[in-house]
C-alpha positions, 0 to 999 in steps of 0.5 A, spaced: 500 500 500 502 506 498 498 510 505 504 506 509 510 512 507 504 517 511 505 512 517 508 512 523 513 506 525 508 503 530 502 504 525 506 501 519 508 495 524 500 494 526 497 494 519 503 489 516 501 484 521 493 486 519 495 485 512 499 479 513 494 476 518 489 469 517 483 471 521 481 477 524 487 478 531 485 482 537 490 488 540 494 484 545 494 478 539 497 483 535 502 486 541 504 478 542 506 478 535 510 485 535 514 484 541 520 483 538 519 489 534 520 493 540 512 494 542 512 493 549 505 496 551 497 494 549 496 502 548 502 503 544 498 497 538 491 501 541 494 508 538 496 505 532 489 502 530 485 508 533 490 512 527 489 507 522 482 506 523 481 514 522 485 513 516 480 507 514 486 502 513 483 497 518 476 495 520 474 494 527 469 487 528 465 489 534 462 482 535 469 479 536 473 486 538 478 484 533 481 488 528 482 487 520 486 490 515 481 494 509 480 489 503 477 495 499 481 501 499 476 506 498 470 503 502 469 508 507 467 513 501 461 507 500 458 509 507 456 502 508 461 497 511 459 489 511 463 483 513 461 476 513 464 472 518 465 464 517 463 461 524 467 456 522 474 457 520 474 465 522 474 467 514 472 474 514 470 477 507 469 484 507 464 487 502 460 493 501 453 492 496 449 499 493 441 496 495 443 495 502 446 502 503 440 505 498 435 503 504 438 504 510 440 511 508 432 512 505 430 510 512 435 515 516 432 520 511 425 519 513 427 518 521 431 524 520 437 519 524 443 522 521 448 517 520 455 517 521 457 509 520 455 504 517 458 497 519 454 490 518 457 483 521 452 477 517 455 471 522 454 465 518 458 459 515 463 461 508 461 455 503 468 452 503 465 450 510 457 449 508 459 445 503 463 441 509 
């Protein structure tokens, strides 16, 4: 990614790891993994998310307090962010669908509710693992 030039050497550190991670990793699973690095401390890997999820690089799944790298560089901008969340295997695909955004939007306008974030987790099965 080009943004990791603008980042400072924790940020780049905590998002390499997102990129490079499997499944979706919690603060102190990221803080495990850089120690080495010379990252000592849970709020050190708390800044550096907090910047990168203000710079919309990485994505806070609520449901499993965890974090992933974006996978589209430009969601933020759509309004509307989506993960589906494997149960099984702990895939996490994420997506943004224009239908969705559409309606929940037109719901906010009719209750006045002004939105600031959309985020869905939908938790199910991938269908590597439904078809198991």
């Amino acid at each position: 990614m080009s943004a990791h030039s603008d980042l400072t050497r924790n940020q780049s550190l905590v998002l390499d790891r997102l990129e490079k991670a499997e499944a979706p990793m919690s603060a102190y699973a990221i803080l495990d993994q850089l120690r080495d690095d010379g990252l000592r401390a849970p709020l050190q890997v708390y800044r550096a998310l907090d910047k990168l999820l203000d710079m919309g690089l990485a994505h806070r799944l609520e449901s499993m307090n965890a974090f992933v790298a974006c996978a589209q560089p430009h969601c933020h901008d759509s309004g509307l962010i989506a993960f589906a969340i494997c149960e099984k295997c702990g895939q996490v695909s994420e997506f943004s669908d224009d239908v969705v955004r559409e309606r929940l939007n037109g719901w906010a306008d009719r209750e006045g509710f002004v939105v600031k974030r959309t985020t869905m987790e939908i938790r199910g099965e991938c269908k590597v693992c439904a078809a198991a």
